[in-house]
N, C-alpha and C positions, 0 to 999 in steps of 0.2 A: 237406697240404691248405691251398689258400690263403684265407684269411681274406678275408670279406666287407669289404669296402671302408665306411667309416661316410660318412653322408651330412650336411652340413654344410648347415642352413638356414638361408640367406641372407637375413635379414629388415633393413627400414627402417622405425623408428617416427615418425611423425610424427603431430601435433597441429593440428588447422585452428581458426577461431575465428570467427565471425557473428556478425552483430547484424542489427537490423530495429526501425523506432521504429515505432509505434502513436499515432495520437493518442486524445490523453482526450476522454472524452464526458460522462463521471458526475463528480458531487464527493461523497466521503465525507465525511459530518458529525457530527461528536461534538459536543454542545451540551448545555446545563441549569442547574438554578436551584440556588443553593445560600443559603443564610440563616444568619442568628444571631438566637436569642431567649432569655427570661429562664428558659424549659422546655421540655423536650423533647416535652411534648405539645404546644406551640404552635408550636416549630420544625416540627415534624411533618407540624403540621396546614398552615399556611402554604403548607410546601413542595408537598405532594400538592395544594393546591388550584391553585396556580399552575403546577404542570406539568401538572395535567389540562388547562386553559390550553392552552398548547405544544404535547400531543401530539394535540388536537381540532384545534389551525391543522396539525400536520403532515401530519393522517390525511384532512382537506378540500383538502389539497394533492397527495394521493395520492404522498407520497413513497414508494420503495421500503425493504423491509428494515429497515423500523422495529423499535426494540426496546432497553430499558432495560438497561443498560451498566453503572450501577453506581446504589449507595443508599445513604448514609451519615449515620449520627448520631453524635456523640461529644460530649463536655462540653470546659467551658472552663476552664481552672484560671486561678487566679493561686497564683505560691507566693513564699510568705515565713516567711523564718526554718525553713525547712524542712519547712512546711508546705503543705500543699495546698489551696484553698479552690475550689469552683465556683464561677461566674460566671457561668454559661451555657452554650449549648450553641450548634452548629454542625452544619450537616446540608444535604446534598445529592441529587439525584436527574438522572440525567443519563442520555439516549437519544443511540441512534444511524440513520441514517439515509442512504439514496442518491436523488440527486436530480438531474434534467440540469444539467451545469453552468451554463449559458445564464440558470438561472431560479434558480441558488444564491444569489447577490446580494440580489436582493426579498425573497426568502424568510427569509434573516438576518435582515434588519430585521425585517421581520413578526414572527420567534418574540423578539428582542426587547421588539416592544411587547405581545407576550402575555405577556412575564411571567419570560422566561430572561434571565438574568446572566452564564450562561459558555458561552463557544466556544472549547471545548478543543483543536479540530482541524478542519481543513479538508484535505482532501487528494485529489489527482483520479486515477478511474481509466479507462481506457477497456471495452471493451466485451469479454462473455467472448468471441466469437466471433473480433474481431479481433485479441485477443490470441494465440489460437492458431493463427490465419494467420498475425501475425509470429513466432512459435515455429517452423513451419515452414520460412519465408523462413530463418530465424536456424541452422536445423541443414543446409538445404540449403548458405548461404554457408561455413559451417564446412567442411560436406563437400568443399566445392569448394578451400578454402584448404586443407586439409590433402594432395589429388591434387596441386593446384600446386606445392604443396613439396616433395613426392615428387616429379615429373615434373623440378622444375628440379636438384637434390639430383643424381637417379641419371645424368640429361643430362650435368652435367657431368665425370660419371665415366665417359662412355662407357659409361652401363649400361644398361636397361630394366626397367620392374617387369612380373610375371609375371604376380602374382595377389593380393588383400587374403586377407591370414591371417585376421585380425582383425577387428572393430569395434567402438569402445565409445565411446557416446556420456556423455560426462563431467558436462553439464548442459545444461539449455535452459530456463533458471530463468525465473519468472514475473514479472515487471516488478517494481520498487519504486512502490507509489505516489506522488504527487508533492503535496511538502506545501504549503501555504501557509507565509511566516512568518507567525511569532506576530504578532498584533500586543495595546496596552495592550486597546485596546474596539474596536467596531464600530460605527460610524455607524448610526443610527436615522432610516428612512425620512422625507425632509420631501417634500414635496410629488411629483415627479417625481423625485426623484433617490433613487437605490438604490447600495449599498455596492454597488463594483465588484470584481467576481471572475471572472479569467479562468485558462483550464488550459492545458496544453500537450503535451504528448508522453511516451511511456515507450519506454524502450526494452528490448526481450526479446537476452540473449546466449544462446548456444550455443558449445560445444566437441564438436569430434568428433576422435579419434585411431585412426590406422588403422595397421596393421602391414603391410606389404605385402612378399611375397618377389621378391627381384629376382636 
């Protein structure tokens, strides 16, 4: 009896890759007041008065996604001779917030002269909806690079592909934000003039890889 012939599938893996930039709209803002005083009930107090401050300018500004990021009090030591003594204390309170980028600028200076001392972060994001249009853009390109490779690959073997085995989309990650650098301070509004802050663009990748029998 002759034995069934085994059938040998003829696969080609390949990997495509996209991209698609988005521009930024929003700037994320990390910002807040931090202090040193001779007691923790004065650091305390200080501090809560002067961010209530900041988060009244932020909330008459109608920033988006406000919301307190972190709270801290700790002491200050000096140490001698292996001793420990306080000195003080040290304490902070710092929100975070989104806001068009266009109006981030003014708006620094302003929570400035309310009463903030640190701007921890600046960084720009654009918009959810256009992100996941470039998400889209980003897996179709991928898709389309990965056929190209297969089509030029089996071409020059005299081959043809048949049919995709496969599919598997490997990532279509969501943009990195885009930071500002650090800088020492931030300019405090004089007259017409506003610290300048401008955004620019993200960009969304994608990988798709396809198995295709040929």
């Amino acid at each position: 009896m002759a034995l069934a012939q085994e059938t040998v599938l003829r696969t080609l893996t390949v990997t495509g890759q996209g991209q698609a930039s988005v521009q930024t709209t929003k700037a994320l803002v990390v910002l807040g007041v931090e202090l040193q005083g001779n007691t923790a009930a004065t650091v305390q107090r200080d501090i809560a008065q002067r961010s209530a401050t900041v988060v009244e300018l932020l909330r008459s500004r109608q920033v988006e996604k406000l919301e307190t990021t972190g709270v801290q009090l700790s002491p200050q030591y000096r140490y001698d001779n292996g001793r420990a003594d306080i000195i003080g204390y040290s304490g902070s309170n710092t929100v975070s917030f989104e806001i068009p980028t266009e109006a981030v600028g003014a708006l620094l200076d302003e929570a400035v002269n309310a009463g903030a001392n640190q701007i921890l972060s600046v960084s720009f994001i654009a918009d959810d909806g256009a992100i996941a249009a470039a998400r889209q853009q980003a897996l179709r390109e991928a898709t389309a690079d990965a056929q190209i490779q297969a089509n030029t690959v089996l071409s020059a073997l005299d081959l043809g592909p048949q049919e995709i085995v496969s599919i598997q989309i490997n990532g279509a990650s969501a943009p990195i934000p885009i930071h500002l650098p650090q800088r020492a301070e931030f300019a405090v509004a004089q007259a017409d003039v506003s610290t300048p802050v401008m955004g620019g663009e993200q960009t969304v990748q994608a990988s798709v890889t396809l198995q295709i029998r040929y």
